[in-house]
C-alpha positions in Angstrom: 94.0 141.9 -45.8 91.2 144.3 -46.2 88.0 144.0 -44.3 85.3 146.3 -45.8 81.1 146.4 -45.3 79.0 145.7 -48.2 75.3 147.7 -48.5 72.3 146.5 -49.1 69.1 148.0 -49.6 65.3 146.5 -48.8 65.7 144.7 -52.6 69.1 143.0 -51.6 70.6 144.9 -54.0 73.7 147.4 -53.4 71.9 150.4 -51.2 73.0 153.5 -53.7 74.7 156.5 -52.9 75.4 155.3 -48.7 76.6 158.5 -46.7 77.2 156.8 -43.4 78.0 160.4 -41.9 82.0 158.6 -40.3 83.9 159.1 -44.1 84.3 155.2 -43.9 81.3 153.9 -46.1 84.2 152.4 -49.0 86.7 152.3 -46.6 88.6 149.2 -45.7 89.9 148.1 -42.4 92.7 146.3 -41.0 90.9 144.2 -38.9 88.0 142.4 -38.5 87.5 143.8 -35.2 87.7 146.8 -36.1 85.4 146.4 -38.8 82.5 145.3 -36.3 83.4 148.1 -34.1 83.0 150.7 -36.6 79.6 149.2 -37.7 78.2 148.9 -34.0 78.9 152.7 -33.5 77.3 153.7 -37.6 74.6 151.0 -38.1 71.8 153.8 -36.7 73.2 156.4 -39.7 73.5 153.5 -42.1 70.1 152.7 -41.3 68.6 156.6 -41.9 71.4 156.3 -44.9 68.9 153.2 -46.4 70.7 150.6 -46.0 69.1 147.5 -44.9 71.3 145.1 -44.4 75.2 144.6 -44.2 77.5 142.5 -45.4 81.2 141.7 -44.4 83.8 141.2 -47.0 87.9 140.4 -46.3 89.7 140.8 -50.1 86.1 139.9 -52.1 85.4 137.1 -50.0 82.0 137.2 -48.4 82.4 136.6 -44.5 79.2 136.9 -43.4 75.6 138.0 -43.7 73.6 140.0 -45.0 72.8 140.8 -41.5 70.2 143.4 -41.1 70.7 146.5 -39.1 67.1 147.2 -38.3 65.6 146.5 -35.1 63.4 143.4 -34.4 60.0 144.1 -34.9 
């Protein structure tokens, strides 16, 4: 199994060209634990990256959200 983040910009749509500064932006992961950790220690250079929300994705299968990364207003 492959857990990997999908990237969404304001629009919804795929946030283009994401450098989340880690090297893991199309990455997969083994876990889904490890998934969530990685994006609890990136989601602040994902967010100056332009990515608006997240998704989580095991093998093409949406998991969950889109969750957004920005902070309540």
């Amino acid at each position: 199994m492959s857990w990997t983040w999908r990237f969404l910009g304001p629009d919804g749509g795929p946030a283009p060209n994401v450098d989340d500064g880690a090297g893991r932006a199309d990455a997969g992961f083994p876990t889904q634990s490890d998934a969530e950790s990685w994006l609890g220690e990136h989601w602040r250079a994902l967010v100056e990256a332009g990515v608006d929300s997240v998704m989580l994705v095991e093998d093409g299968r949406e998991v969950y959200g889109p969750m957004s990364l920005k902070p309540p207003d």
